[in-house]
SEVOZA-82977 format. One line per field, with one value per atom (N, C-alpha, C): atom name; y, x, z; residue number from 1; residue in one letter. Coordinates in nm, 4 decimals, always signed. Each point is the difference from the previous one (the first is absolute). Layout:
name [CA;...]
yy [Y;...]
xx [X;...]
zz [Z;...]
resi [NUM;...]
resn [A;...]
% end
This chain:
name [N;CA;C;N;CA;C;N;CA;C;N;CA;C;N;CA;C;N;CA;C;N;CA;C;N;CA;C;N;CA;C;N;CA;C;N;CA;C;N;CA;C;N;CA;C;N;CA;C;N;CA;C;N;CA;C;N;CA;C;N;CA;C;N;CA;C;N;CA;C;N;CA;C;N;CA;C;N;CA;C;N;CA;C;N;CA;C;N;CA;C;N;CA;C;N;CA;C;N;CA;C;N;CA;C;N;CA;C;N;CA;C;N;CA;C;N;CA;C;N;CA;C;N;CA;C;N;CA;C;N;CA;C;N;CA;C;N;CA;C;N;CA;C;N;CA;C;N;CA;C;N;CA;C;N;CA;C;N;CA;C;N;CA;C;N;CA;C;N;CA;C;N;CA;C;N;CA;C;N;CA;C;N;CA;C;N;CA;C;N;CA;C;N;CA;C;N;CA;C;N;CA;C;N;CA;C;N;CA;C;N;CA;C;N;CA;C;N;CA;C;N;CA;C;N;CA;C;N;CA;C;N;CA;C;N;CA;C;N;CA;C;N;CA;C;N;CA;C;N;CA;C;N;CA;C;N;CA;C;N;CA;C]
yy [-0.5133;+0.0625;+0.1076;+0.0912;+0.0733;-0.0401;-0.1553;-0.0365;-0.0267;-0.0814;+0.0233;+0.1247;+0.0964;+0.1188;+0.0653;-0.0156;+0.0166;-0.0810;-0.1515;-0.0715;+0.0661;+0.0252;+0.0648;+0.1297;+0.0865;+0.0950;-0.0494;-0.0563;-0.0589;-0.0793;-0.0541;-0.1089;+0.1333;+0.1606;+0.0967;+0.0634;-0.0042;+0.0921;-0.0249;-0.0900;-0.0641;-0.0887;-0.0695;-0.0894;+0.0027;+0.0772;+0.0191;+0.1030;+0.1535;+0.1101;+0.0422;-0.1080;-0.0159;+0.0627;-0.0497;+0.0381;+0.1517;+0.0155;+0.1587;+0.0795;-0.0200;+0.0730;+0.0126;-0.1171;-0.0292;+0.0766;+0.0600;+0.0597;+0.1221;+0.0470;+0.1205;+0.0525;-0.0695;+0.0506;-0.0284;-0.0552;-0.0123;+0.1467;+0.0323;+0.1647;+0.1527;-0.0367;+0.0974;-0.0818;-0.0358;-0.0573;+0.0521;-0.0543;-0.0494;+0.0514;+0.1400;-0.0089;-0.0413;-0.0204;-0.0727;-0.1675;-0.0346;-0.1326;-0.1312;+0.1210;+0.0225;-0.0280;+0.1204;+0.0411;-0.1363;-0.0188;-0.1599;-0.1503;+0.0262;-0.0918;+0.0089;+0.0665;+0.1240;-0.1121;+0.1205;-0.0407;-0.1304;-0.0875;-0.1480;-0.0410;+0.0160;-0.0690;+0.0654;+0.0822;+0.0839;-0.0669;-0.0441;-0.0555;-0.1096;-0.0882;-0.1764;+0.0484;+0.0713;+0.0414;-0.0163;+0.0643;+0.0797;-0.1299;-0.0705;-0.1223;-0.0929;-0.0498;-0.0661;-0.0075;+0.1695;+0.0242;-0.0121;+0.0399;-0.0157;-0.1850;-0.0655;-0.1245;-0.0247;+0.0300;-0.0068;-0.0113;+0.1642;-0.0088;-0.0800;-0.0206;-0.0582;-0.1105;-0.0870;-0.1525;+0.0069;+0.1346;+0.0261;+0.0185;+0.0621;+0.0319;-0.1447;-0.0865;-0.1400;-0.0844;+0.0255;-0.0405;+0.0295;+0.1326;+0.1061;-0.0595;-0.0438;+0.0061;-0.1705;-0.1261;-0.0954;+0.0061;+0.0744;+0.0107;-0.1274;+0.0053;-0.0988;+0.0175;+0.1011;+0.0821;-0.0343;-0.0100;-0.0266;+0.1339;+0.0330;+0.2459;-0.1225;-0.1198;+0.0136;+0.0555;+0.0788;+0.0272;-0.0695;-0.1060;-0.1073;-0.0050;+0.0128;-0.0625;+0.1209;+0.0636;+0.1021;+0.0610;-0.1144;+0.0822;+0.1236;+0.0977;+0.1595;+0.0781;-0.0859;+0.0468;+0.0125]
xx [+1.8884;-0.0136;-0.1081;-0.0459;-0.0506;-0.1813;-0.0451;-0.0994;-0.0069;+0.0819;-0.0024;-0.0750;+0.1122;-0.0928;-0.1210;-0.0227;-0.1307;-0.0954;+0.0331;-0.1165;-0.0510;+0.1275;-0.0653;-0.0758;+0.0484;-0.1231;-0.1196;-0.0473;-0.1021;-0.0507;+0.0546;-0.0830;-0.0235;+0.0710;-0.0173;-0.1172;+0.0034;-0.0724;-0.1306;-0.0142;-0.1512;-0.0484;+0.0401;-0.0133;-0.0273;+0.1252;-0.0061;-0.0662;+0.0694;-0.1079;-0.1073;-0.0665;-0.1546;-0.0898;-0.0272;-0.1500;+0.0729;+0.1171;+0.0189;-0.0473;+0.0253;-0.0449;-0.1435;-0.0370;-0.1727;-0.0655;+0.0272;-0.0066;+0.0110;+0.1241;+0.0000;-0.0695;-0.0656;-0.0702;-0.1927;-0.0029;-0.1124;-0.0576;+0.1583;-0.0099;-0.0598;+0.0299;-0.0417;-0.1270;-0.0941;-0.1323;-0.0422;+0.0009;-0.0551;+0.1329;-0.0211;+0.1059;-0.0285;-0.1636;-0.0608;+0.0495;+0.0118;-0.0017;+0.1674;+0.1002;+0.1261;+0.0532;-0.0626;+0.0005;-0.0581;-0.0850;-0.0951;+0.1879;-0.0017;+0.1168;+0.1175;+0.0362;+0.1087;-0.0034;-0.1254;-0.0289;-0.0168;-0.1015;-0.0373;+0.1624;+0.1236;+0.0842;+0.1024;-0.0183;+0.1017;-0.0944;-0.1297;-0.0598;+0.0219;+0.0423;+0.0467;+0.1467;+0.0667;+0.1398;-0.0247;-0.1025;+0.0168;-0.0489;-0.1169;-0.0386;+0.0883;+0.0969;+0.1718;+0.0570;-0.0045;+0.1412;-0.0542;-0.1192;-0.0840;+0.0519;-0.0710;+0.0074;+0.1279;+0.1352;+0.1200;+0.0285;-0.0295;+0.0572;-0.0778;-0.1605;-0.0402;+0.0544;+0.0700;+0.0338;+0.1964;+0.0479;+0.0948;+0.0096;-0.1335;-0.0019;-0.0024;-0.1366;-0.0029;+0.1538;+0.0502;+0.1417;+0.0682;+0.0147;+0.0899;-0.0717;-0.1335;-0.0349;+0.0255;-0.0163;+0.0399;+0.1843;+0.0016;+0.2272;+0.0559;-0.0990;+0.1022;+0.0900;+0.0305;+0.1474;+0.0952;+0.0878;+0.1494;+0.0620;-0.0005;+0.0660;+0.1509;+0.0457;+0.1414;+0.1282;+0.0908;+0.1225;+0.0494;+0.0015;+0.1072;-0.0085;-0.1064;-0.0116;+0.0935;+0.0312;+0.0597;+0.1413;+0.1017;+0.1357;+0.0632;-0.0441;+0.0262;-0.0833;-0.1029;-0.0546;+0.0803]
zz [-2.5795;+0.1300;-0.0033;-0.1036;-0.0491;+0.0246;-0.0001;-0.0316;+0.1614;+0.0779;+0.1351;+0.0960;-0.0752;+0.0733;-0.0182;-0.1367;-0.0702;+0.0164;+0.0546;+0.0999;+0.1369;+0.0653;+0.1612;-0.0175;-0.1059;-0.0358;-0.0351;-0.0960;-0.0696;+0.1667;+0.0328;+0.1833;+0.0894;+0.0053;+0.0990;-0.0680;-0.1026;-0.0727;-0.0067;-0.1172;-0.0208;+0.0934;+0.0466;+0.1541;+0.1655;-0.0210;+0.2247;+0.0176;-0.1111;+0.0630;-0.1254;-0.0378;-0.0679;+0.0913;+0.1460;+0.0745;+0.0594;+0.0273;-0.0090;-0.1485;-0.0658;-0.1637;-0.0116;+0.0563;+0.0167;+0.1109;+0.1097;+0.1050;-0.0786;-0.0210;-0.1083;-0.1040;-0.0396;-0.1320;+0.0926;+0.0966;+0.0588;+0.0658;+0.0242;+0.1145;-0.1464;-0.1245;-0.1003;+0.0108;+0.0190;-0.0415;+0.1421;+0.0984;+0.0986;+0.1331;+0.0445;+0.1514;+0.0932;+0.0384;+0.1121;-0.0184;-0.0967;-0.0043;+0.0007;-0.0567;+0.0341;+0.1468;+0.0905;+0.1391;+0.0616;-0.0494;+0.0846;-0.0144;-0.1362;+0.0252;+0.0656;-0.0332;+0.1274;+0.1333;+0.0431;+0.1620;+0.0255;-0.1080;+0.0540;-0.0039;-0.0717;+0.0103;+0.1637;+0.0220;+0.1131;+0.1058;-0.0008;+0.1267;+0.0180;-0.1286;+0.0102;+0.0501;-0.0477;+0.0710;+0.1706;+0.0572;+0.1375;+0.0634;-0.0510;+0.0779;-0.0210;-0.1174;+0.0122;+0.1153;+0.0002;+0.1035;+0.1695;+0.0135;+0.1028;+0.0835;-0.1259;+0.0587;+0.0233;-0.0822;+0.0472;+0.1094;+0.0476;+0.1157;+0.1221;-0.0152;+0.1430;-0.0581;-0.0660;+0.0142;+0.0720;+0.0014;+0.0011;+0.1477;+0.0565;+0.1392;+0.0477;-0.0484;+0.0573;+0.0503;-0.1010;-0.0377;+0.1355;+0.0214;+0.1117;+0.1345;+0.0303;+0.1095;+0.0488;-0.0980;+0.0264;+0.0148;-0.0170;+0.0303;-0.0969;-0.0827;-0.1236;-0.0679;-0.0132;-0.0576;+0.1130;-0.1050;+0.1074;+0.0146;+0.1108;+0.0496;+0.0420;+0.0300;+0.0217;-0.0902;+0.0975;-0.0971;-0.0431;+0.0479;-0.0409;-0.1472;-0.0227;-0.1732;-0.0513;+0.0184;-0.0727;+0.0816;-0.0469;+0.0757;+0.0210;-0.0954;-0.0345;+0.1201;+0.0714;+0.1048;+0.1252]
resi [1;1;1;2;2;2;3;3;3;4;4;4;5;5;5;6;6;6;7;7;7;8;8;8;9;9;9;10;10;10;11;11;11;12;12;12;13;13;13;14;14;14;15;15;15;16;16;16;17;17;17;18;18;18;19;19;19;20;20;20;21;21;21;22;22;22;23;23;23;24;24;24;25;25;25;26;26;26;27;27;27;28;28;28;29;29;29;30;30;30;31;31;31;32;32;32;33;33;33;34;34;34;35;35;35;36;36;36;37;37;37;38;38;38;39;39;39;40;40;40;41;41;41;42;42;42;43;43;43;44;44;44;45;45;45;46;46;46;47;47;47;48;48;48;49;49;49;50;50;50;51;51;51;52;52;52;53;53;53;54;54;54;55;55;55;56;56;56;57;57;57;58;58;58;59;59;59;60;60;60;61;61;61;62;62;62;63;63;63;64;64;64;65;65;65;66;66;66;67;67;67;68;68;68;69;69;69;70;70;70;71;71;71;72;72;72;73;73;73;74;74;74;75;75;75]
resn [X;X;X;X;X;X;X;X;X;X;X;X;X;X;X;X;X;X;X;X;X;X;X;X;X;X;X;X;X;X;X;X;X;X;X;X;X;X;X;X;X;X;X;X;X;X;X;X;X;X;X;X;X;X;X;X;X;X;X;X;X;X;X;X;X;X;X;X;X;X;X;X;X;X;X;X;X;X;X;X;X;X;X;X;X;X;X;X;X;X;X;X;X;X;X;X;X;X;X;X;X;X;X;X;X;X;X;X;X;X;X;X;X;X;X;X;X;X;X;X;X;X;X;X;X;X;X;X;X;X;X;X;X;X;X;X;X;X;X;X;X;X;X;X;X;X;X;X;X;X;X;X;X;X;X;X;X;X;X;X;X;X;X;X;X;X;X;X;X;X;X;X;X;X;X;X;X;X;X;X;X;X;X;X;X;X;X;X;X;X;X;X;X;X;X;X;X;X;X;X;X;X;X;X;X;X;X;X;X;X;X;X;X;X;X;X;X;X;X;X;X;X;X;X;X]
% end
């Protein structure tokens, strides 16, 4: 059981948060260049969520969602 848990460390560790560690040790060299990754990633965030919602509005304005109670007897 011991080696179990000592796998999901070893996959959290050296693996998933690698390009965080790498980001980290980029910011002692280079803070301008840190900051560039930062932001380029919080701007793929904002244009994500952007498009979200206008496909969400599209959605709302064709009335393709079902608003009846019925589906939901607790209503």
């Amino acid at each position: 059981m011991k080696d179990f848990f000592n796998a999901i460390q070893d996959l959290f560790v050296n693996v998933l948060f690698a390009p965080m560690d790498a980001i980290r040790a980029l910011e002692l060299e280079n803070w301008f260049a840190a900051n560039t990754i930062s932001w380029i990633f919080i701007i793929i965030c904002i244009v994500a969520m952007v498009y979200w919602m206008l496909q969400l509005k599209i959605f709302s304005d064709n009335n393709e969602e079902d608003k009846s109670i019925s589906s939901h007897s607790f209503l």
